[in-house]
C-alpha positions, 0 to 999 in steps of 0.5 A, spaced: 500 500 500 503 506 497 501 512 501 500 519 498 505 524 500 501 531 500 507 537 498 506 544 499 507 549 495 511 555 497 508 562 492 513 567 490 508 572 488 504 577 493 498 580 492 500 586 496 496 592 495 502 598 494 501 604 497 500 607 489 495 602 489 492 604 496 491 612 493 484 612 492 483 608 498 480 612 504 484 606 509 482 610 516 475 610 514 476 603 511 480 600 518 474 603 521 469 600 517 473 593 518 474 593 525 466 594 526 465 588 521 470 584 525 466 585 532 460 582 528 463 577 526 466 575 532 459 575 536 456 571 531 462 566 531 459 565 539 452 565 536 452 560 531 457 555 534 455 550 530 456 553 524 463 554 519 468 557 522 475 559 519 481 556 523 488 558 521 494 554 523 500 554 526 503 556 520 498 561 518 494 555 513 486 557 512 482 551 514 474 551 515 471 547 519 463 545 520 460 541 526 453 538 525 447 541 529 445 536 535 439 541 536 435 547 533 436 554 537 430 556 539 432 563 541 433 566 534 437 567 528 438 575 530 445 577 532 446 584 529 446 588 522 450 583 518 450 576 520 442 576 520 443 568 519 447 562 520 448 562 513 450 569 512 454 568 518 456 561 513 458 565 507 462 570 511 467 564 512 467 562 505 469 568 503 474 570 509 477 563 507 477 565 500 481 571 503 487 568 507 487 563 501 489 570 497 493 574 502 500 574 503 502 571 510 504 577 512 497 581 511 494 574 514 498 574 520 497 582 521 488 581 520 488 575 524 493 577 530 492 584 531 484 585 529 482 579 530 485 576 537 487 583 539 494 583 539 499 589 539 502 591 532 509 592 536 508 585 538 506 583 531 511 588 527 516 584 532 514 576 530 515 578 522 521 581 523 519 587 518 520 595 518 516 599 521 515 601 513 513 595 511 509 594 516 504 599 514 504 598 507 502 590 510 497 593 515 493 597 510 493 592 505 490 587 509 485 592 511 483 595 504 483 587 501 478 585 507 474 591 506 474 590 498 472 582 499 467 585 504 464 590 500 466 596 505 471 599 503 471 607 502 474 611 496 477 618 497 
């Protein structure tokens, strides 16, 4: 019996946006914008538990899970604005997925880490080992990138 031996593959390219092509982008109203997305979908991830949820392994990989439902919520589907639904909360993964499948590491470790889990940008600055210049340009690349696949963000 001979096993398959799955490769990974390293990419050379990077989709990240340059601050030329960041010009037309207002980024602090658009970072405002995605930290609001972001509260939301972190309400609705408690909410719909049984739901799809994105992970990200220990390498910075996308990963959706799905669990099975044992019972129907009897309180309702209602969390906030955006995530009316389980399944708008579903479609929300998908396309996050999607997202980090794009995305330069960099930017994936700078939305999941900072925005998401809380971290600081100095401690997140320190773990990619990168200049406080290219730090920027990842962080409003991402942030522009997550508005633009959301359909959030803002023009000058």
């Amino acid at each position: 019996m001979e096993l398959k031996k799955e490769f990974e593959i390293d990419y050379v390219d990077s989709l990240t946006l340059t601050k030329e092509d960041m010009k037309i982008y207002n980024i602090s109203a658009t970072y405002i914008k995605v930290i609001e997305e972001i509260k939301k979908f972190k309400i609705a991830r408690n909410k719909f538990i049984t739901g799809c949820h994105v992970r990200l392994t220990s390498s910075y990989k996308p990963r959706l899970e799905s669990f099975t439902k044992k019972k129907i919520d009897p309180v309702g589907d209602a969390v906030e604005d955006y995530f009316d639904s389980e399944e708008h909360y579903n479609q929300f993964n998908h396309r996050l997925n999607d997202l980090y499948l794009i995305m330069s590491e960099e930017e994936i470790i700078y939305l999941n880490d900072c925005l998401i889990c809380g971290k600081s940008e100095n401690e997140v600055k320190d773990k990619l080992n990168i200049t406080r210049t290219i730090f920027s340009i990842v962080k409003d690349s991402a942030v522009v990138r997550f508005a633009i696949a959301f359909n959030i963000v803002v023009y000058k």
